[in-house]
C-alpha positions in Angstrom: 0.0 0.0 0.0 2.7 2.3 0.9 4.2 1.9 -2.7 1.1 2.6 -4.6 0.4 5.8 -2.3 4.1 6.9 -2.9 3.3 6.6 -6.8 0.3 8.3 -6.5 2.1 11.1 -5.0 5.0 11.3 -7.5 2.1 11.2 -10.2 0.7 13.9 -8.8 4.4 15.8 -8.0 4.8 15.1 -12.1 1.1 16.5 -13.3 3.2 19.5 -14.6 3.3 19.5 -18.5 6.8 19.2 -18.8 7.2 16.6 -16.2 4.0 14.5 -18.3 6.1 15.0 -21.4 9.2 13.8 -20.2 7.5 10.6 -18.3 5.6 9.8 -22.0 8.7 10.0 -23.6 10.4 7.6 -21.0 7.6 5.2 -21.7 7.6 5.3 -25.1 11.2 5.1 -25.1 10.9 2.0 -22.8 8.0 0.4 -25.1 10.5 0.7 -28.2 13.5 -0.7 -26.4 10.9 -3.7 -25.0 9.6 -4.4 -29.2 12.8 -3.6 -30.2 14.0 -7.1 -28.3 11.2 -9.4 -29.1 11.4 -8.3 -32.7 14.9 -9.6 -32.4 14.3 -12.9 -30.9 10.7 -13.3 -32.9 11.6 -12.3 -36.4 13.8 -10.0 -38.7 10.9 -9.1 -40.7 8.7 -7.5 -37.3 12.4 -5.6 -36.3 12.0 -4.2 -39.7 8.0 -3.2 -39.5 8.8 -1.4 -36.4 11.3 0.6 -37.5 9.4 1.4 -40.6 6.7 2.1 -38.3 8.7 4.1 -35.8 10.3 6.4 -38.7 6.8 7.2 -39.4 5.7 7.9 -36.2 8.9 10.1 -35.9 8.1 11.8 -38.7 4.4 13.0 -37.7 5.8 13.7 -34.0 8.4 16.4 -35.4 5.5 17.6 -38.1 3.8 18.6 -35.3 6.4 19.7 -32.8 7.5 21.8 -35.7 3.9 23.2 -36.4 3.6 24.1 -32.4 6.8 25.0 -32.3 6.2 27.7 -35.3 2.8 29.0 -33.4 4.6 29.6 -29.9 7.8 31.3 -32.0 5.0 33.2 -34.0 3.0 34.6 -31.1 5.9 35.5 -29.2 7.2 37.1 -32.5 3.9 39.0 -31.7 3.9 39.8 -28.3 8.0 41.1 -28.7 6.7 42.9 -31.3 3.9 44.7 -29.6 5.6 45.3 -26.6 8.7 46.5 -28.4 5.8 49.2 -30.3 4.4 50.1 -27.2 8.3 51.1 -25.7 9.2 53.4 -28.3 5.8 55.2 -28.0 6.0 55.9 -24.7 9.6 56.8 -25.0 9.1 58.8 -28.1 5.9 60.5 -25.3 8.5 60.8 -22.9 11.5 62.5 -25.1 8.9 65.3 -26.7 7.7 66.4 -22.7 11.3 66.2 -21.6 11.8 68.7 -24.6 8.9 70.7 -23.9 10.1 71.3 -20.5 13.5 71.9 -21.5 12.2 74.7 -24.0 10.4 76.5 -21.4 12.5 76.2 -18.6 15.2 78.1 -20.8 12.4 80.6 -22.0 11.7 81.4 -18.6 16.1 81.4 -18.1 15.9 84.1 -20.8 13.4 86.4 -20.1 14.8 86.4 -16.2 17.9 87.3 -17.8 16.5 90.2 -20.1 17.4 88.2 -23.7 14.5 89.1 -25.7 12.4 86.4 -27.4 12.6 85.6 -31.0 9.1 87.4 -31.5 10.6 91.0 -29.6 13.5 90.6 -32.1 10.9 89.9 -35.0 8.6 93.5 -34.1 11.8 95.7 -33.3 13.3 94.8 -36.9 10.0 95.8 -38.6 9.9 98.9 -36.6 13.6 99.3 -37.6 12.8 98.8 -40.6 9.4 101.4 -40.4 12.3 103.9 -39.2 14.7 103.5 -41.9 11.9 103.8 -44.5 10.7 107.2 -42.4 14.5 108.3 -43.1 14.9 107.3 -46.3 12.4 109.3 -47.6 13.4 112.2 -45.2 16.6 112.0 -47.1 15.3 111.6 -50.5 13.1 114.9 -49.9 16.2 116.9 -48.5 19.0 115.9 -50.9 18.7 118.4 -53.7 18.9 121.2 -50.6 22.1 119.8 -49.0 23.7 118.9 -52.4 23.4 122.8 -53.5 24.9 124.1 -50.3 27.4 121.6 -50.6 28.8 122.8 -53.9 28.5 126.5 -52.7 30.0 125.5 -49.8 33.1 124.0 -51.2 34.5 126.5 -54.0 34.4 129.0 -51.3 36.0 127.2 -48.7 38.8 126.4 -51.4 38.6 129.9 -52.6 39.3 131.2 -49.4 41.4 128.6 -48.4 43.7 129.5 -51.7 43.5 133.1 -50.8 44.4 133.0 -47.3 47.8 131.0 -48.9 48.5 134.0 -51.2 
């Protein structure tokens, strides 16, 4: 009795997948070795049938290892994938409000230092440019007046100039 308990309890210590899988293939490795000697003592021909029979069984066995195999690599293909999407946007999130703060933490830097902002720089050239318009034509208006004293101004100045050398 104590035997059959104590098997009962490694049964149950092996219900596990893995462990069920491993204890199938110990049995079916068993039951192969166990044909595998009464083909030889019973007949060539039944050795050969088995192996025939055990290549085919092979066969189907890796067919659908394979298969599962290819759906396990598939979906975790998947799930990497998904995950690996799901990184880069929230580091992508996180890199475009690390630069947000950055951009107004040195805004404010700026304007506690007194640097005026790209838009101050943008209205005091148009007004710069308002002013230089306003002189320009100031200019134009005035230049016949200054360019008639100016050549008054300077045969008398070298008139006087020669003169004064004489």
């Amino acid at each position: 009795m104590a035997t059959k308990r104590k098997s009962k309890s490694v049964r149950k210590a092996k219900s596990t997948p893995p462990a069920r899988v491993l204890d199938s293939m110990n049995q079916v490795w068993l039951a192969g070795l166990g044909a595998m000697s009464k083909a030889r003592q019973g007949a060539p021909l039944m050795l050969q049938e088995l192996i025939a029979e055990g290549a085919r069984v092979q066969t189907q066995a890796r067919g659908s290892a394979e298969k599962m195999l290819g759906g396990l690599v598939g979906e975790m293909k998947s799930t990497l994938n998904s995950s690996v999407k799901q990184v880069r946007s929230q580091t992508a999130d996180a890199l475009d409000n690390l630069e947000e703060m950055f951009q107004t933490r040195v805004h404010r830097a700026l304007t506690q230092l007194g640097v005026p902002s790209a838009e101050d720089v943008q209205k005091l050239s148009q007004r710069v440019e308002l002013l230089n318009a306003s002189v320009n034509k100031l200019a134009n208006g005035r230049k016949p007046a200054v360019r008639a004293r100016a050549r008054t101004a300077t045969p008398r100045s070298t008139s006087s100039a020669h003169q004064a050398a004489h």
